[in-house]
TIMILUM-706578 format. One record per atom (N, C-alpha, C): chain; residue in three letters; x, y, z; residue number from 1. Coordinates in steps of 0.2 Angstrom, whole numbers, plus 5000, padded with zeros to 4 digits. Each point is the difference from the previous one (the first is absolute). Layout:
N
+---+-----+------+------+------+-----+
! c !   r !   c1 !   c2 !   c3 !   k !
+---+-----+------+------+------+-----+
! A ! ALA !    X !    Y !    Z ! NUM !
...
+---+-----+------+------+------+-----+
REM end
This chain:
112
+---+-----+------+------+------+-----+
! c !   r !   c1 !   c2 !   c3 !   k !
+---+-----+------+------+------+-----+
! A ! UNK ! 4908 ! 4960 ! 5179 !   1 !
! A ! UNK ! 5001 ! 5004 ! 4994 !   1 !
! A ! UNK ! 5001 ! 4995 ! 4995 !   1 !
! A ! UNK ! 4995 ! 5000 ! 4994 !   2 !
! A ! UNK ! 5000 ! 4998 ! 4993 !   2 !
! A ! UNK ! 5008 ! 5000 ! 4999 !   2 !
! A ! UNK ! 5005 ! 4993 ! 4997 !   3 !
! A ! UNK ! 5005 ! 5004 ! 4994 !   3 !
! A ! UNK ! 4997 ! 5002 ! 4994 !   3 !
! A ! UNK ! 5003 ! 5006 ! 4997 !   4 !
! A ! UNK ! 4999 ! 5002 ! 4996 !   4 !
! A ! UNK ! 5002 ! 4996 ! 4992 !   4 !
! A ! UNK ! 4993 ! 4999 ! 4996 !   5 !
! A ! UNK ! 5002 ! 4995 ! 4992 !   5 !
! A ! UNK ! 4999 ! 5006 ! 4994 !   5 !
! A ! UNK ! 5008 ! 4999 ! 5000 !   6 !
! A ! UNK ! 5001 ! 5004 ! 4993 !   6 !
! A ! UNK ! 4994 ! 4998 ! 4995 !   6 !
! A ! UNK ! 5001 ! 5005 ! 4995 !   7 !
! A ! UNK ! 4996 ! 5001 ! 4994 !   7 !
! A ! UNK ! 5002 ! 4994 ! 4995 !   7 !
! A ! UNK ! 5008 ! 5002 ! 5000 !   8 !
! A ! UNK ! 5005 ! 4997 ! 4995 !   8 !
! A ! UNK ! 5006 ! 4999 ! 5003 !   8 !
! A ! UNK ! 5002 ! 4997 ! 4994 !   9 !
! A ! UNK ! 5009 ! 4999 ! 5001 !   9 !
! A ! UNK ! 5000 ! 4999 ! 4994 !   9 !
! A ! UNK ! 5009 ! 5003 ! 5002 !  10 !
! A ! UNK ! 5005 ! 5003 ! 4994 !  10 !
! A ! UNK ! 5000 ! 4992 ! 4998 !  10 !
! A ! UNK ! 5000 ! 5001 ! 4991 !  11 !
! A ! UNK ! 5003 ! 4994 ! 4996 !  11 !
! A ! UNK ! 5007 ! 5001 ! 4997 !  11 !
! A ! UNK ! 5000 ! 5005 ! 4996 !  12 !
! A ! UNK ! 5005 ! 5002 ! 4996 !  12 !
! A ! UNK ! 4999 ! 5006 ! 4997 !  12 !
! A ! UNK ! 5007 ! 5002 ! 4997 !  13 !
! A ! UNK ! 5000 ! 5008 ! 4997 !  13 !
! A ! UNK ! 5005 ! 4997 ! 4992 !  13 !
! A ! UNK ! 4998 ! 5005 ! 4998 !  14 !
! A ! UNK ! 5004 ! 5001 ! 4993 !  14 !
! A ! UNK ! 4998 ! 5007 ! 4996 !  14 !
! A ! UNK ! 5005 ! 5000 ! 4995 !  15 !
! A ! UNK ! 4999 ! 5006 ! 4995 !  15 !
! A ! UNK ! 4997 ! 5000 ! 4996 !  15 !
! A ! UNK ! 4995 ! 5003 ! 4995 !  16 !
! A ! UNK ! 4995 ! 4998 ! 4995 !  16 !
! A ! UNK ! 5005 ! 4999 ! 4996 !  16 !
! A ! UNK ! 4999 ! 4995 ! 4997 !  17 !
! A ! UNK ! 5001 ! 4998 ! 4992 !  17 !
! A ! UNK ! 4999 ! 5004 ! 4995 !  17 !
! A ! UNK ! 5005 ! 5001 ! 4995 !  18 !
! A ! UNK ! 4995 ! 5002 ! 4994 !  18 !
! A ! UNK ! 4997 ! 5008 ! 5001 !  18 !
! A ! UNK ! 5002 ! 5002 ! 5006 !  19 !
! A ! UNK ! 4997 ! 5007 ! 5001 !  19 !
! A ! UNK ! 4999 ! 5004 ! 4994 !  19 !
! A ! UNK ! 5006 ! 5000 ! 4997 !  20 !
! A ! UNK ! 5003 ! 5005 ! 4992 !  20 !
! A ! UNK ! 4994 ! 5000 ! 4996 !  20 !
! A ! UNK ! 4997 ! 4993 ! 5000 !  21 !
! A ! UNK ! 4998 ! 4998 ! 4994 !  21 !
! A ! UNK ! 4990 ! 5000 ! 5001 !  21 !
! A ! UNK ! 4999 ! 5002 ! 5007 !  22 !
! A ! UNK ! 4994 ! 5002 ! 5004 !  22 !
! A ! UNK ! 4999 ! 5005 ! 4998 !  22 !
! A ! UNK ! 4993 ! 5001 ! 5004 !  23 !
! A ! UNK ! 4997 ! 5007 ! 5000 !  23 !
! A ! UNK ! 5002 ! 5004 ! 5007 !  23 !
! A ! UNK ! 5005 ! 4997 ! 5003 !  24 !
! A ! UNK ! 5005 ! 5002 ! 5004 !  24 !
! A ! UNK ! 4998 ! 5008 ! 5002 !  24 !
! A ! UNK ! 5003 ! 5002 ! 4994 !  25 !
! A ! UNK ! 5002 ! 5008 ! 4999 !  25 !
! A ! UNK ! 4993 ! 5006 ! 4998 !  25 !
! A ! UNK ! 4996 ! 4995 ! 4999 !  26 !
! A ! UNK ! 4994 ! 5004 ! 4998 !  26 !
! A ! UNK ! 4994 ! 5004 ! 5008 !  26 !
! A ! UNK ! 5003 ! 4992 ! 5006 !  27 !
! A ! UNK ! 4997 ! 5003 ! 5005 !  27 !
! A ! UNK ! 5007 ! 5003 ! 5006 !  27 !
! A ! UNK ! 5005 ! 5000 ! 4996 !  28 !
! A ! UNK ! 5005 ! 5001 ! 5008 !  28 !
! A ! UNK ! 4999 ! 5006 ! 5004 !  28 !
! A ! UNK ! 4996 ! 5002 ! 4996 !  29 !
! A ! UNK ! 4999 ! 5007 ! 5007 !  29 !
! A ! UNK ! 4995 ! 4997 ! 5004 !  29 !
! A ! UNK ! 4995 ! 4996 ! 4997 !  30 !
! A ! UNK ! 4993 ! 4999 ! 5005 !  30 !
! A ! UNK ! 5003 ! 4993 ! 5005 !  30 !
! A ! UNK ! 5004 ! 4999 ! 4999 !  31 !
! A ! UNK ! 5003 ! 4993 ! 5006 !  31 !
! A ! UNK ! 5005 ! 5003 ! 5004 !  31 !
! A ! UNK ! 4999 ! 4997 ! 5007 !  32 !
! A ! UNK ! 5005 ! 5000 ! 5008 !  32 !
! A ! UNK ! 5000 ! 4996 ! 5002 !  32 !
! A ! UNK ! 5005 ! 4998 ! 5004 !  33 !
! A ! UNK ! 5002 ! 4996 ! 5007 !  33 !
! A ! UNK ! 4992 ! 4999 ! 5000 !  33 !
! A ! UNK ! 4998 ! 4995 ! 5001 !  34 !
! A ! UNK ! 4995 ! 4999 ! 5004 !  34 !
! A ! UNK ! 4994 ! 4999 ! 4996 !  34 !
! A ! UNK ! 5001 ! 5000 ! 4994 !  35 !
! A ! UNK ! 4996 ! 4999 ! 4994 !  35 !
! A ! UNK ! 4998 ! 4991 ! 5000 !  35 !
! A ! UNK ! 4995 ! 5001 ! 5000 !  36 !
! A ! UNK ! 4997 ! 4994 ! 4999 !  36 !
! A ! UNK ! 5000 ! 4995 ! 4991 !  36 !
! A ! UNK ! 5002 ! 4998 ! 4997 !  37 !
! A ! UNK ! 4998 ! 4996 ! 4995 !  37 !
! A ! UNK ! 4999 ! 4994 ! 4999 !  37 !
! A ! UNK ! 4998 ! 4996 ! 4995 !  38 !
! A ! UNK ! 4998 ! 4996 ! 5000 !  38 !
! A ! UNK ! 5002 ! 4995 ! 4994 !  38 !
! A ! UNK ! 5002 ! 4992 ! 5003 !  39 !
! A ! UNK ! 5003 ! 4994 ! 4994 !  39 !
! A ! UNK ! 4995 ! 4997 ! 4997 !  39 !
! A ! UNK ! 5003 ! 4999 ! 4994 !  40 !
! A ! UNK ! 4995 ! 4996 ! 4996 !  40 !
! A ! UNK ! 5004 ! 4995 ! 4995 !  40 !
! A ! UNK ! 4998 ! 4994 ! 4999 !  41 !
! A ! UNK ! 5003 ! 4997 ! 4995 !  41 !
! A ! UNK ! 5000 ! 5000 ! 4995 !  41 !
! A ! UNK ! 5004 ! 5000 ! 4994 !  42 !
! A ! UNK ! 5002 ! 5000 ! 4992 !  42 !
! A ! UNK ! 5002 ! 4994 ! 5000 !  42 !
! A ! UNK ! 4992 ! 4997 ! 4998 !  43 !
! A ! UNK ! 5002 ! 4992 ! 4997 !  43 !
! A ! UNK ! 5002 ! 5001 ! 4992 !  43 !
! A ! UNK ! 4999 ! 5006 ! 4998 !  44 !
! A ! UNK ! 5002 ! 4998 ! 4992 !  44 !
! A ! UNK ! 5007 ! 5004 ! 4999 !  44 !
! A ! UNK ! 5004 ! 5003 ! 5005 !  45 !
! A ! UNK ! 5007 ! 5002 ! 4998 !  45 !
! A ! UNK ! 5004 ! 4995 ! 4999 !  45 !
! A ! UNK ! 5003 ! 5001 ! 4993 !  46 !
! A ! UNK ! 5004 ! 4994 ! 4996 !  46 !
! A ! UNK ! 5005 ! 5000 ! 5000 !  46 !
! A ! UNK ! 5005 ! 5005 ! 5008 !  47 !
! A ! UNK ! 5004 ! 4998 ! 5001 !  47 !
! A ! UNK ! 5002 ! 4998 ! 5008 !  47 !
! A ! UNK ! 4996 ! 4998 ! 5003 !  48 !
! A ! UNK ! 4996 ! 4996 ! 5006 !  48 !
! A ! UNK ! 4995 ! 4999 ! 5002 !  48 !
! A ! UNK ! 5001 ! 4993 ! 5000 !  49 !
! A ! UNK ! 4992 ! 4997 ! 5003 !  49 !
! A ! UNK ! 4997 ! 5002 ! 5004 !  49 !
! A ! UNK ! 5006 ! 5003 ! 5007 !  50 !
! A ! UNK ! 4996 ! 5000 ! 5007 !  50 !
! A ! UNK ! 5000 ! 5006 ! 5001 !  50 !
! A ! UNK ! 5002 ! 5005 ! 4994 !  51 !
! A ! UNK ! 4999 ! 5009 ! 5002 !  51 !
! A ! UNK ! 4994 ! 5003 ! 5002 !  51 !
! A ! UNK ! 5002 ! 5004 ! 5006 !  52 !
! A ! UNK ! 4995 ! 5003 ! 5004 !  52 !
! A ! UNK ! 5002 ! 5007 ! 4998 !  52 !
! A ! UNK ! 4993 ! 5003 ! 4998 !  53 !
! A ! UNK ! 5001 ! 5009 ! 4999 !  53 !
! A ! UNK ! 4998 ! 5004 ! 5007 !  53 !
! A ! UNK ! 5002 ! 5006 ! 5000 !  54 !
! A ! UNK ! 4999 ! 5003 ! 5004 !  54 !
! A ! UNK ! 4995 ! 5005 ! 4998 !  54 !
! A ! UNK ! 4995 ! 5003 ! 5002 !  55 !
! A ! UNK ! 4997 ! 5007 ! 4999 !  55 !
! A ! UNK ! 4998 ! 5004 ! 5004 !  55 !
! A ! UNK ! 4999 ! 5008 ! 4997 !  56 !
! A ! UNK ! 4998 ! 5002 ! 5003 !  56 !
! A ! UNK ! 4994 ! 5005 ! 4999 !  56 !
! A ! UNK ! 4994 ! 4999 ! 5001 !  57 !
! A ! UNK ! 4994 ! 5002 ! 4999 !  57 !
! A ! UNK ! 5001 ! 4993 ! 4993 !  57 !
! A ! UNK ! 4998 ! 5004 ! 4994 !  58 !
! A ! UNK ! 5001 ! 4997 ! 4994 !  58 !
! A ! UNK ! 5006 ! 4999 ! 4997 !  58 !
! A ! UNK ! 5004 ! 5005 ! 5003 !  59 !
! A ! UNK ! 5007 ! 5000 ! 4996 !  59 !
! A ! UNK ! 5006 ! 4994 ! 5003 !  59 !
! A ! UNK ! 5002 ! 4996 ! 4994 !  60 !
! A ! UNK ! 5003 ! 4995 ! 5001 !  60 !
! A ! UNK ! 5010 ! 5003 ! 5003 !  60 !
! A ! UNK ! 5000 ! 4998 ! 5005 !  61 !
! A ! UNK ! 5008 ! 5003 ! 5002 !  61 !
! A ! UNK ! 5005 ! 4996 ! 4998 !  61 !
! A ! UNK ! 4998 ! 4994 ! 4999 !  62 !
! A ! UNK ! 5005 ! 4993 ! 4997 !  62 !
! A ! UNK ! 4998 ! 4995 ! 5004 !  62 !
! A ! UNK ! 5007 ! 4997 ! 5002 !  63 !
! A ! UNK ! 5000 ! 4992 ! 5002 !  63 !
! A ! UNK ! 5002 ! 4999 ! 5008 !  63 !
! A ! UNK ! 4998 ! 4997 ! 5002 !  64 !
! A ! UNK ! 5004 ! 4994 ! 5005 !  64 !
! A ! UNK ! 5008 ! 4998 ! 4998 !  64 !
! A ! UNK ! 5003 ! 5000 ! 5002 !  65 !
! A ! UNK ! 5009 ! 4997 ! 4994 !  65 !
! A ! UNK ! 4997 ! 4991 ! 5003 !  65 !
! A ! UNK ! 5004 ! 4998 ! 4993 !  66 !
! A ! UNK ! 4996 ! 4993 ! 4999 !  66 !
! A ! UNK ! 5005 ! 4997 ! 5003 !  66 !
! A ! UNK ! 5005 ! 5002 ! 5004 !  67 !
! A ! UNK ! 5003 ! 4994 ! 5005 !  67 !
! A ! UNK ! 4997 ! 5000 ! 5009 !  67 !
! A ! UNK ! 4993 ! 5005 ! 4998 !  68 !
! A ! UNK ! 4997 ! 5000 ! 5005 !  68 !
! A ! UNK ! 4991 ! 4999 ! 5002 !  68 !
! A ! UNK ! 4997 ! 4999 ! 4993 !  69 !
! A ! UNK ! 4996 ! 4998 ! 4999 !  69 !
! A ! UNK ! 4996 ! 4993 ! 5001 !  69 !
! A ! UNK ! 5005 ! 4995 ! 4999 !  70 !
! A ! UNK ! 4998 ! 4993 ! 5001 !  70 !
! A ! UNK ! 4993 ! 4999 ! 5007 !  70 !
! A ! UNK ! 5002 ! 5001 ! 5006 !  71 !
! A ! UNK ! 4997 ! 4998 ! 5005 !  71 !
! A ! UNK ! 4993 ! 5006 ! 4998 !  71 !
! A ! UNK ! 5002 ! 5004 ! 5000 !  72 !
! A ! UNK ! 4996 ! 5007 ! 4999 !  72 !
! A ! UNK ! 4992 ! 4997 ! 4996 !  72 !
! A ! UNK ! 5003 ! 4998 ! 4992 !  73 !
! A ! UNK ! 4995 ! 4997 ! 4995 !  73 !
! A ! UNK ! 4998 ! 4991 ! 5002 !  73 !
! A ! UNK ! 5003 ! 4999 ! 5004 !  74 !
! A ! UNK ! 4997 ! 4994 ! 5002 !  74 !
! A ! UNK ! 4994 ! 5003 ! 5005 !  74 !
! A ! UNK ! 4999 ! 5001 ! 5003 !  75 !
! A ! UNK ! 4993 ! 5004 ! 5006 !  75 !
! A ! UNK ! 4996 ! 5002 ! 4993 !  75 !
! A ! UNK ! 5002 ! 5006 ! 4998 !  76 !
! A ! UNK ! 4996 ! 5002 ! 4995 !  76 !
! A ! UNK ! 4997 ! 4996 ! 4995 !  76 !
! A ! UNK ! 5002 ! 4993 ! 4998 !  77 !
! A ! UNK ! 4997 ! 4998 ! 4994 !  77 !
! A ! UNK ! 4996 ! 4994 ! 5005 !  77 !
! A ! UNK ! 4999 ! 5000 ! 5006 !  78 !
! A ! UNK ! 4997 ! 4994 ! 5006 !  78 !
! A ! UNK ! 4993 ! 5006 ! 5001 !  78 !
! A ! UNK ! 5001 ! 5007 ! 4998 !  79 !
! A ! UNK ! 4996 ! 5003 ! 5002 !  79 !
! A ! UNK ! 4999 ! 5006 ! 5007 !  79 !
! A ! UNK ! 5007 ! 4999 ! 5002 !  80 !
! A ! UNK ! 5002 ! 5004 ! 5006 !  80 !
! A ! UNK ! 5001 ! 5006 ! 4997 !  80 !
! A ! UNK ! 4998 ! 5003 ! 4997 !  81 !
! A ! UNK ! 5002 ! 5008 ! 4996 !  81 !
! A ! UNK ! 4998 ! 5004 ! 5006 !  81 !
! A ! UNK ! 4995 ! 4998 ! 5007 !  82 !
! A ! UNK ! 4997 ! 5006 ! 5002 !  82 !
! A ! UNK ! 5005 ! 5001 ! 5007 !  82 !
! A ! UNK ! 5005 ! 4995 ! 5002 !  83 !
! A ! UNK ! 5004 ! 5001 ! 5003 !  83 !
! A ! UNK ! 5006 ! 5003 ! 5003 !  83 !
! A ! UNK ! 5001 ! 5003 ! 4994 !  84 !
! A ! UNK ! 5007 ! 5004 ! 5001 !  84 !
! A ! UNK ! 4998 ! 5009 ! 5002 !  84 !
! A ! UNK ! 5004 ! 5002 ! 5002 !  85 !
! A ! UNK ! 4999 ! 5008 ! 4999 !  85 !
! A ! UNK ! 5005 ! 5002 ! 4999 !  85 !
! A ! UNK ! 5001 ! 5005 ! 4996 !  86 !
! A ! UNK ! 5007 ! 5000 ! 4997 !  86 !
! A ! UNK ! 4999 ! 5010 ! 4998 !  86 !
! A ! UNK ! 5006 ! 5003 ! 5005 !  87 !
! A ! UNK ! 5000 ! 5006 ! 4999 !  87 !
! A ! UNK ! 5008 ! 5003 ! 4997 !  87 !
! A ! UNK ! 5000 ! 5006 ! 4997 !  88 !
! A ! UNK ! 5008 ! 5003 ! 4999 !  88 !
! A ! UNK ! 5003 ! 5003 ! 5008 !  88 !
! A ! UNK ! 5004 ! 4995 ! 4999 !  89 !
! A ! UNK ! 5003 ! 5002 ! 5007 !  89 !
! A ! UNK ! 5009 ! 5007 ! 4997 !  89 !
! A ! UNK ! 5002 ! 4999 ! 4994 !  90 !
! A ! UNK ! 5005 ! 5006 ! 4999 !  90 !
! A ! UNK ! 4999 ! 5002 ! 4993 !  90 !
! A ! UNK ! 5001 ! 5006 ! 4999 !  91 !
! A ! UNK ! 5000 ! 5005 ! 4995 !  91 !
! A ! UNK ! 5007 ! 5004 ! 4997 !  91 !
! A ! UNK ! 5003 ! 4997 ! 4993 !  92 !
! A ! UNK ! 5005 ! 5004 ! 5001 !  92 !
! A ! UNK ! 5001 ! 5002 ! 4991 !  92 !
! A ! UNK ! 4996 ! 5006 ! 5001 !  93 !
! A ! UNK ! 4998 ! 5002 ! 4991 !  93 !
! A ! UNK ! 5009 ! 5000 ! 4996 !  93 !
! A ! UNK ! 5004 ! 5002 ! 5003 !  94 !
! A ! UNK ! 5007 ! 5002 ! 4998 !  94 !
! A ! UNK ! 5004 ! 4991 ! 4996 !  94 !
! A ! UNK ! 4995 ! 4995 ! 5003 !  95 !
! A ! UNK ! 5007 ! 4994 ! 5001 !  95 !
! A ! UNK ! 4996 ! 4998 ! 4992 !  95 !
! A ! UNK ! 5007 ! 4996 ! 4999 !  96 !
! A ! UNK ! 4997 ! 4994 ! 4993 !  96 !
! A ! UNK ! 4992 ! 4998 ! 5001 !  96 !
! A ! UNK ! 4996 ! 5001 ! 4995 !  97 !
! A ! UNK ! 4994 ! 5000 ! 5000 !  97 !
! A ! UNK ! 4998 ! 4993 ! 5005 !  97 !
! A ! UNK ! 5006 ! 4995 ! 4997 !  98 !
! A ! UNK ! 4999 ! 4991 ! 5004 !  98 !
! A ! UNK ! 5001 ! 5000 ! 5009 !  98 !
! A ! UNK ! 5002 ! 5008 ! 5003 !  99 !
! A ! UNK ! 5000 ! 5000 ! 5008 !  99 !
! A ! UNK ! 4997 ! 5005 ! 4999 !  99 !
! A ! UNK ! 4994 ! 5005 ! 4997 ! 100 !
! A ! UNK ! 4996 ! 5005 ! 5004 ! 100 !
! A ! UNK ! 4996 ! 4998 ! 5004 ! 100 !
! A ! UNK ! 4996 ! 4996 ! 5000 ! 101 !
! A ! UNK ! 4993 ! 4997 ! 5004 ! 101 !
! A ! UNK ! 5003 ! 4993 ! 5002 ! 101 !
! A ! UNK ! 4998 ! 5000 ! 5006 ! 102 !
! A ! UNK ! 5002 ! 4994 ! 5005 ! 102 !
! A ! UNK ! 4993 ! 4997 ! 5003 ! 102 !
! A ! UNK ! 4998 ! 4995 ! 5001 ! 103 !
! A ! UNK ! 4995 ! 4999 ! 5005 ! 103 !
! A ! UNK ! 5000 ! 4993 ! 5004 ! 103 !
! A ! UNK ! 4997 ! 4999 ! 5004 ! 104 !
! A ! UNK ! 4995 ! 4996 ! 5007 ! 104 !
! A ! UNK ! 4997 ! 4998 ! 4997 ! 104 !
! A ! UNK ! 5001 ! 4993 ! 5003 ! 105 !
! A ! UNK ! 4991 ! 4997 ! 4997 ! 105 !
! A ! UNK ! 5002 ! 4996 ! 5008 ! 105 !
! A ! UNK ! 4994 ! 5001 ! 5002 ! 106 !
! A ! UNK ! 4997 ! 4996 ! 5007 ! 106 !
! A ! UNK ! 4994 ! 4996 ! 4997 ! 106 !
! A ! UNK ! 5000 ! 4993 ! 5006 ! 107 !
! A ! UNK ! 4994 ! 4995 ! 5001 ! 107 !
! A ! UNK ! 4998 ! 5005 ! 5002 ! 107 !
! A ! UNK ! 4993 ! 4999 ! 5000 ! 108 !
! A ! UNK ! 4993 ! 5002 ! 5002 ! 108 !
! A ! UNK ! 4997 ! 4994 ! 5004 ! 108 !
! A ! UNK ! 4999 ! 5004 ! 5007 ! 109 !
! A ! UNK ! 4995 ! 4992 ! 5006 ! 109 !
! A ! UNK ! 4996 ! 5000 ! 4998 ! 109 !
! A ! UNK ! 4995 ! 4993 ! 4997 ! 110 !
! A ! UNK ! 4997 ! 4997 ! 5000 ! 110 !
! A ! UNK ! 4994 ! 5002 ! 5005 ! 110 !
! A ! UNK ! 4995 ! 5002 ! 4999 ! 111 !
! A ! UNK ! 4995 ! 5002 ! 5005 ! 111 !
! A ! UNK ! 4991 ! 4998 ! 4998 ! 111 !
! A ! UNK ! 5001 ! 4994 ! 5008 ! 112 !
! A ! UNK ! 4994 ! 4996 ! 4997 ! 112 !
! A ! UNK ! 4993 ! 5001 ! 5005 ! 112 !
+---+-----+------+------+------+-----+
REM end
């Protein structure tokens, strides 16, 4: 028998940033557990170099928090953007805007 090769592995989690100040609230009905979104860099955010945004579909949900960005915008700015998968792993419409949206971001295996 094959061992079996994961897809992924867990990286890290964190709470979007800047939810309040996202279009957050415009899709919170259309996002779950298990939602899929996607990181992109904000080289021109002039109050961090290394800020990564989150969205989803179009709609920007906020930030990465910038004491967790560093290693994240290093990949990305080398050109690793297609390696992470990053899903909402918890939902909690009721908390401070700064804890409603939680997520996952896993490596993505390399498949050659």
């Amino acid at each position: 028998m094959e061992p079996i090769v994961e897809s992924r592995k867990y990286l890290m989690g964190c709470n979007i940033a800047g939810f309040a100040y996202g279009e957050g609230c415009i899709v919170m009905d259309e996002i779950k557990v298990g939602t899929q979104v996607q990181l992109m860099r904000d080289n021109y955010n002039k109050f961090d170099p290394l800020a990564i945004a989150i969205y989803y579909k179009n709609s920007k949900l906020g930030y990465i928090p910038h004491d967790k960005n560093n290693l994240l915008a290093l990949f990305m700015d080398m050109d690793y953007n297609d390696i992470f998968e990053v899903r909402i792993s918890r939902l909690n419409p009721n908390a401070h805007p700064e804890k409603q949206v939680y997520i996952n971001i896993y490596l993505k295996r390399n498949v050659r």
